[in-house]
C-alpha positions in Angstrom: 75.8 77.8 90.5 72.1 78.3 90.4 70.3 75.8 92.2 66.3 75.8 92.1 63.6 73.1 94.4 61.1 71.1 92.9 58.8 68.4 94.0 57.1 65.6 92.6 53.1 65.6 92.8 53.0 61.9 94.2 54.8 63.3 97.7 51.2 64.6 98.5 49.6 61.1 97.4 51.1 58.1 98.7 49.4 56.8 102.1 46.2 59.0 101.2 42.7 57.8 100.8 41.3 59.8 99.1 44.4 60.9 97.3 44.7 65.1 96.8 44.4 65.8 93.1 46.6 67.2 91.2 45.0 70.8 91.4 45.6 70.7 95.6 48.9 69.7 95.0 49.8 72.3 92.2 48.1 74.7 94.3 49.8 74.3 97.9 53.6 73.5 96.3 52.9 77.1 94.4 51.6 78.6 98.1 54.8 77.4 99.4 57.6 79.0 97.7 58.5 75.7 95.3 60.3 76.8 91.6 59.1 73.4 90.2 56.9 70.6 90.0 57.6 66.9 88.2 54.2 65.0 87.3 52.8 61.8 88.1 51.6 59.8 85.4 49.3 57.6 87.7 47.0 58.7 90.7 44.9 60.4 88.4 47.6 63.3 88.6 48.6 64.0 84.9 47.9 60.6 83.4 47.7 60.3 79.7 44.2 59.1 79.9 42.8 62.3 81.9 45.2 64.7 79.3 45.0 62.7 76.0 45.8 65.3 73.7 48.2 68.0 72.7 45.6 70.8 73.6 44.6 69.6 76.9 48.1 68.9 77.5 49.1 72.3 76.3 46.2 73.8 78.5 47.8 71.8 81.8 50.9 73.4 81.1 49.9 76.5 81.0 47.4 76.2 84.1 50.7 75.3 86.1 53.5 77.5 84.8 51.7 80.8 84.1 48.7 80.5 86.9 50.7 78.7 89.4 54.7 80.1 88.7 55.7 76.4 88.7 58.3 75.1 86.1 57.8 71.7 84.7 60.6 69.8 85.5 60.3 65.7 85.1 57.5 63.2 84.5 56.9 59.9 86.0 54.9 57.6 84.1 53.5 54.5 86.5 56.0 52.7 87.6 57.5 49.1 86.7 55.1 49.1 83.1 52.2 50.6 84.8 52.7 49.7 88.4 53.9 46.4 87.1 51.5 45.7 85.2 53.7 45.5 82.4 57.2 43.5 83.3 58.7 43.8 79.9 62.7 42.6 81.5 61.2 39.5 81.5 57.6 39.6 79.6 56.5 38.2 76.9 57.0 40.1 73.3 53.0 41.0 73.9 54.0 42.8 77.1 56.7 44.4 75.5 54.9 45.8 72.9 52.4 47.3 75.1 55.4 48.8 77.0 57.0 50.1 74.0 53.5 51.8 73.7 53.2 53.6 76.9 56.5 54.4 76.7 55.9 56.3 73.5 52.8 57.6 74.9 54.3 59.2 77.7 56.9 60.7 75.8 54.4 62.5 74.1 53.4 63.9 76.7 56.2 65.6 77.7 57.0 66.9 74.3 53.4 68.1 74.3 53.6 70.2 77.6 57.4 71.0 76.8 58.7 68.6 80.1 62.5 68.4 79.6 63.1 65.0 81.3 61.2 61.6 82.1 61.5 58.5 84.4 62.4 55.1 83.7 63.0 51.6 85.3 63.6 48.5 84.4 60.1 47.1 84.6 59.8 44.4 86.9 59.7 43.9 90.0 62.5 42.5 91.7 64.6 40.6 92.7 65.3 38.7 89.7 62.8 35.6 89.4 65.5 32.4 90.1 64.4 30.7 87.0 65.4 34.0 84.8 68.4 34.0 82.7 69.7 36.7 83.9 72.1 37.4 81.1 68.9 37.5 78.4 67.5 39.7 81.0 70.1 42.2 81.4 70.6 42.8 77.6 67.1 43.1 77.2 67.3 45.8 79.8 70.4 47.3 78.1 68.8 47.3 74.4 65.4 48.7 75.8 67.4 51.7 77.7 68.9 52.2 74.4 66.4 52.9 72.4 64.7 55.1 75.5 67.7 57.2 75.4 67.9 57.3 71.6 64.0 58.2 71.3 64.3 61.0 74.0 67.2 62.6 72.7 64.9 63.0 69.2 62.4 64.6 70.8 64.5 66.5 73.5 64.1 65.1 76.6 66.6 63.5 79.1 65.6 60.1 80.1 66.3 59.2 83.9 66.6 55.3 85.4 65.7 55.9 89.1 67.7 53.0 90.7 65.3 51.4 93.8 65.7 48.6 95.4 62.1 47.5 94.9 63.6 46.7 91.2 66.1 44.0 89.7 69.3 45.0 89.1 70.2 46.9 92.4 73.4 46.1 93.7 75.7 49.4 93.3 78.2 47.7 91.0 74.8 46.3 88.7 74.3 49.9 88.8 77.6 51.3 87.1 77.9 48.4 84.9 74.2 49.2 83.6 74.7 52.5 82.7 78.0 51.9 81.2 76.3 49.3 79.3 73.8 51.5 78.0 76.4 54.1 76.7 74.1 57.1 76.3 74.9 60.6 77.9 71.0 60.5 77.0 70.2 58.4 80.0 71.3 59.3 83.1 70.5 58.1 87.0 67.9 59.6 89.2 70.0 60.0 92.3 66.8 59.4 95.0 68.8 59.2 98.2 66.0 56.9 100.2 66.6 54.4 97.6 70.4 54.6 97.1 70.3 54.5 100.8 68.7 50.8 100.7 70.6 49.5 97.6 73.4 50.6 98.7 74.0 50.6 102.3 71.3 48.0 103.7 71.7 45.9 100.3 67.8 45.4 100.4 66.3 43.2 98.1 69.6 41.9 96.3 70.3 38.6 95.3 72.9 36.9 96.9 76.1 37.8 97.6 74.6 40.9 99.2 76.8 44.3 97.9 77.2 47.2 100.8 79.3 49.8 100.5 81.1 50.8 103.6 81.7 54.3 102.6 78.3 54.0 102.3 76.3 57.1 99.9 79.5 59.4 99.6 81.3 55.8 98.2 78.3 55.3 96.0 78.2 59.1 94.6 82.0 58.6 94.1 80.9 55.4 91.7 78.4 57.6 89.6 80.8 60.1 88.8 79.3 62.4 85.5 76.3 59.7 85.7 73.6 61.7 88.1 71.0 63.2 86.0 68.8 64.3 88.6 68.5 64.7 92.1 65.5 63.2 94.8 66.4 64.5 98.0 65.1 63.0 101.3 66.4 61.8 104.5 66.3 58.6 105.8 67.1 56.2 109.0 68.2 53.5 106.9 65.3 50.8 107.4 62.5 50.3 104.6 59.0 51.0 104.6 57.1 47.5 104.2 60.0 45.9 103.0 59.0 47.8 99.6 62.0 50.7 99.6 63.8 52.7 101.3 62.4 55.0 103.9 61.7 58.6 102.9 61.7 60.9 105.4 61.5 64.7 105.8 65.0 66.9 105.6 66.4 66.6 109.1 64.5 63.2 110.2 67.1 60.6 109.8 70.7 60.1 109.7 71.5 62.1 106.7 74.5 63.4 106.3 73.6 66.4 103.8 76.8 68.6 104.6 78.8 65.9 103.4 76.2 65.0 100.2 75.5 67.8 98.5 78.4 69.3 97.9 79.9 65.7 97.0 77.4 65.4 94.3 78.1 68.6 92.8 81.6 67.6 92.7 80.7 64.5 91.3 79.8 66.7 88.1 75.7 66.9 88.5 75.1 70.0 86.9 71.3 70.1 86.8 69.6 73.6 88.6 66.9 71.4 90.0 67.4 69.4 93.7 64.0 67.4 94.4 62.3 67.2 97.4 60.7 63.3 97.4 60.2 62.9 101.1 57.1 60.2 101.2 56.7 59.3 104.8 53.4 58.0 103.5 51.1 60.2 106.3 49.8 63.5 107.3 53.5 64.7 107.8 53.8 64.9 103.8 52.3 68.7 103.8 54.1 69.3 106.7 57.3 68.5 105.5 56.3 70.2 102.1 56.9 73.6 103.6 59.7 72.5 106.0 61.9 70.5 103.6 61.5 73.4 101.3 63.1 75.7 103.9 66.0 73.1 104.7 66.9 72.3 101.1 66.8 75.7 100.5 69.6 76.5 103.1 71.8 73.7 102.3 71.9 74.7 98.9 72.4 78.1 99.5 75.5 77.1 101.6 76.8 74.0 99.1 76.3 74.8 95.8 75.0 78.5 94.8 78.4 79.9 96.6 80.0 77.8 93.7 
């Protein structure tokens, strides 16, 4: 099977002050040997605002695949509406217009610099507010995803719900049940393994009764059989950073077992060439572990999944 590394841009951002642009980060992931790059759409990286039309986004593009030899993998818009800004699970039909807007917006973008895939969430913050019906909630969420997976199928791109546990809905049977819910090969899950690590196994941030599974990831990749979409790989030793989400570490810094992982997500039918690097340990070890996670994923999946 062929099997190619990317990383996303925000790796070399979060914990920074001031944060690298865009152009370091292009630049040193290129230096090190990386086939890919996905794109923030906040931290000034490739934000709609900076690239606000087809030309400039078409010019970006180019800068990064033919200058640089990077492929353009995935895009992240800001996160939860805009860094929350927007909490359209539970918002007001003002707030969900606005979403509905940058939504649209963003997928724009990727059609315009030909990006084949895009994150979503489901928009707030979590856990779920105790005065929210949760019910209303969760079929908003399921019509919304919907029509995400219905609007990028149109325009050709693969929409991907990145389950953390810094969101509502989080527990791994919410998890299934969502995407079952939603119906849509269109829509698949961002597999992040720092984050399936807390939802899953430390049951952070879940309403009560708290959900672990005590065959802990392999149990949870075994649940998401033909669901994964895309793949964030990073270890982690199972705490969270600031009670935000789970930790992500470099390859080889936690309790990981990636001989066991990889090739049980592979045989959980992910099919995808690309395997992410999104190791954020939110210091000075972030270009560090660029070059060294690089050379670890690399190995791994030269021994899991291109011998395939």
């Amino acid at each position: 099977m062929e099997a190619k590394i990317s990383r996303g841009s925000w790796c070399l951002a979060f914990g920074f002050d001031p944060i690298p642009s865009l152009d370091q980060v292009v630049k040193v992931l290129s230096a090190f040997g990386y086939d890919g790059i996905e794109l923030a759409g906040f931290f000034d990286h490739a934000t709609i605002e900076r690239y606000p039309d087809a030309a400039s986004r078409q010019k970006l593009a180019q800068w990064i695949t033919d200058e640089h030899n990077l492929e353009l993998v995935g895009y992240a818009p800001g996160p939860y509406g805009d860094f929350g800004r927007l909490p359209w699970a539970t918002g007001s039909d003002e707030v969900v217009a606005e979403y509905e807007k940058l939504f649209e917006d963003s997928l724009q973008f990727c059609v315009d610099t030909g990006i084949p895939s895009m994150r979503v969430d489901p928009g707030n913050f979590g856990p779920l507010e105790r005065d929210a019906d949760y019910d209303k909630t969760w079929d908003r969420v399921v019509t919304m995803f919907q029509k995400h997976a219905q609007r990028g199928r149109e325009e050709g791109v693969l929409m991907l719900w990145e389950l953390e546990s810094g969101q509502i809905f989080v527990k791994p049977s919410e998890a299934v049940k969502l995407l079952d819910d939603v119906g849509d090969d269109n829509l698949k899950l961002m597999y992040d393994v720092g984050h399936v690590e807390a939802c899953a196994v430390l049951a952070h941030n879940q309403v009560q009764p708290q959900e672990r599974l005590a065959g802990g990831q392999l149990e949870f990749v075994e649940m998401m059989k033909g669901k994964i979409g895309h793949m964030h790989v990073c270890d982690t030793d199972s705490n969270t950073w600031m009670n935000a989400f789970g930790t992500h570490l470099g390859i080889g810094k936690g309790n990981v077992d990636f001989d066991a992982l990889i090739p049980a997500v592979v045989d959980a039918g992910y099919t995808s060439k690309w395997w992410s690097v999104d190791a954020i340990p939110m210091n000075a070890d972030s270009w560090a572990d660029t070059w060294s996670d690089r050379i670890s994923l690399n190995a791994l999946l030269d021994k899991h999944v291109r011998n395939r």
